[in-house]
N, C-alpha and C positions, 0 to 999 in steps of 0.2 A: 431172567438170565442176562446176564451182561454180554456185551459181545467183544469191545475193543477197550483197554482203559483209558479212562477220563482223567486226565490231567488238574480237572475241577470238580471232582467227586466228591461231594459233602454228604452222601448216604451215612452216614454214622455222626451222629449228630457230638457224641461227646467228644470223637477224634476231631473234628471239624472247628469244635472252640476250641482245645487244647492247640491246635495247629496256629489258630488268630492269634491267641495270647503268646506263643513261643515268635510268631512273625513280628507282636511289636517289640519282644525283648533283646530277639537277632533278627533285624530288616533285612543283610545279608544274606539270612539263610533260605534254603530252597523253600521248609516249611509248607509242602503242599505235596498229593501224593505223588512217591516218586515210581517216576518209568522204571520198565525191565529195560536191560542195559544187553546188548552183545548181537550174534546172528539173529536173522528171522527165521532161519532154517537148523537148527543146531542139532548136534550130533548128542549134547549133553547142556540139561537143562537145570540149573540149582534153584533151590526152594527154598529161602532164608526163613526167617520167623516175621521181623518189619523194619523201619528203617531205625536207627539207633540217631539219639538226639545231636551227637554232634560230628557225625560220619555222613549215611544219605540224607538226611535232614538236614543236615548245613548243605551238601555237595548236591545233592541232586543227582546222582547213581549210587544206585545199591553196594555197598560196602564197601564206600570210598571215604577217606579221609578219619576211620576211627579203627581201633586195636583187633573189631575183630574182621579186618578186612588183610591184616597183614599174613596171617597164615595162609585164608584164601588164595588172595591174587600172589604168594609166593608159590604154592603148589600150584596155583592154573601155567604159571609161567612154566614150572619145570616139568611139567605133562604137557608142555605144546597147545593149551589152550587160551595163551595171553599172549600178546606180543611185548610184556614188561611184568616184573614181579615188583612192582610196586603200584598201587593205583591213589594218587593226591588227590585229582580234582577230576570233573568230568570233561574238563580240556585239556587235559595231560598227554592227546594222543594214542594214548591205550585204548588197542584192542582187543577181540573176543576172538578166537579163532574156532570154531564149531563148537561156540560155546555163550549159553544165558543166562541171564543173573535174573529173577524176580523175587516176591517178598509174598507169602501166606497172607498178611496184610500190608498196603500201601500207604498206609499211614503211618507218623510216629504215635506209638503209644504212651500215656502217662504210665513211667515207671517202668514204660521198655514190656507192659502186659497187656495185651489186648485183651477185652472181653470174649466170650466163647460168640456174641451177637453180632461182635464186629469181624471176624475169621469168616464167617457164617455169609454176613452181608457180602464182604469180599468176596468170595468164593467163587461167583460167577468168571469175574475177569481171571481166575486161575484156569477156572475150570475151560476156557476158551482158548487159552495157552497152551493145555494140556493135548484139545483137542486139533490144535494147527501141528503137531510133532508129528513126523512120520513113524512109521513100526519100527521098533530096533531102538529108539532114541533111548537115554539113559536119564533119567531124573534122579537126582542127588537132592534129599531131604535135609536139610540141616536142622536136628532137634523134630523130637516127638510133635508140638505143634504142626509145622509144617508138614510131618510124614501124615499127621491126619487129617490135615489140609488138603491135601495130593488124592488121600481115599475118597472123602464126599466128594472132590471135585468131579469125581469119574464113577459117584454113586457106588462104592467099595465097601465093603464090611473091614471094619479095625480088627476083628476077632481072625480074621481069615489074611492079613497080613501085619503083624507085631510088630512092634517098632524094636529094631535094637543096635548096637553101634556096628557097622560092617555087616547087618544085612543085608540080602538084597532079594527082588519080589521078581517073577517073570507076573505081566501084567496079564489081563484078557485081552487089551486091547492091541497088547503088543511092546505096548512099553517095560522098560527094567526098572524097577523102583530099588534105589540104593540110600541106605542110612547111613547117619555121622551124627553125632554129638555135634553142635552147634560148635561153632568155632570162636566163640567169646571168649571176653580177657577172664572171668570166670573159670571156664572150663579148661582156658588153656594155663591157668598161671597154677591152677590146682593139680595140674598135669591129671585131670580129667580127659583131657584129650590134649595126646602129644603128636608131635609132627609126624612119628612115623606111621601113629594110628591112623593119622588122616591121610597119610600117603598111600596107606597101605589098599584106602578105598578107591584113593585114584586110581591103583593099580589095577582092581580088580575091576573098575569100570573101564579101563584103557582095554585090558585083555577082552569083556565082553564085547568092544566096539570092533576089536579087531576080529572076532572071530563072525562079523559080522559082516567085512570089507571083502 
């Protein structure tokens, strides 16, 4: 079991060449796993899938600097959990306001698809994120991988919470597990998932935290 993430994690040996060979092609880029970005104590914690090649892999925070970061950090701003609706770089001065950004896996994947071995290896250092959240916290899945990322980490049956757009789970532990279609240029440009879908989840996570204050 992991306990804290390692910023020099080479556990997954194929993520770990693919990261060498993208660092000698862009030296600029962060190219190495990247951090969860936001509070230590958060009220609402997001679960991405892993970093995209030319967003947290170049930036060095989680959905910074590519297309599907822009729906994001636009709804975390208009639900009071950003202090900017736009997120560039990881020096841009944005902040998280009771709110975390992490990744199912921390590495960039070839082809944007982790293996089922590399989610798996990962999983520890979720699964330790999972358990620093107080009762009440809200975890927001983004895409099926991650929402079953979220179950092993907390040793969960898939069959006993279903993944689907605008659900949402009362945990054992105490936590709310809420789903969303991943917010990539994919899903969004297919209008698979449109702004008000995803708004609509903020909303229903904002109402749970407040019924909770």
């Amino acid at each position: 079991m992991h306990s804290t993430f390692d910023p020099n994690c080479r556990l997954c040996p194929r993520l770990a060449g693919f990261l060498d060979g993208v660092k000698q092609q862009h030296p600029d880029y962060h190219a190495r796993p990247v951090p969860p970005f936001g509070d230590q104590k958060p009220r609402l914690l997001i679960v991405g899938l892993a970093p995209g090649m030319h967003g947290a892999n170049r930036s060095g925070r989680p959905f910074t600097g590519d297309h599907a970061g822009i729906l994001l950090y636009q709804t975390l701003y208009k639900f009071g959990f950003s202090t900017a609706q736009q997120s560039v770089s990881k020096d841009d001065g944005l902040q998280l306001l009771g709110c975390r950004i992490t990744n199912a896996v921390k590495c960039l994947p070839p082809e944007n698809k982790p293996e089922t071995s590399e989610v798996v290896m990962c999983n520890g250092y979720l699964a330790a994120e999972l358990s620093a959240l107080d009762k009440g916290t809200a975890v927001l899945a983004l895409g099926n991988v991650a929402h079953a990322a979220v179950l092993r980490a907390l040793k969960l049956k898939p069959k006993d919470y279903a993944f689907s757009h605008a659900a949402h789970h009362h945990l054992p532990n105490g936590l709310r597990l809420h789903d969303s279609y991943h917010c990539s240029r994919y899903n969004t440009q297919t209008k698979r998932l449109t702004t008000p879908m995803f708004e609509a989840v903020f909303s229903q996570i904002r109402e749970d935290l407040s019924c909770l204050m």
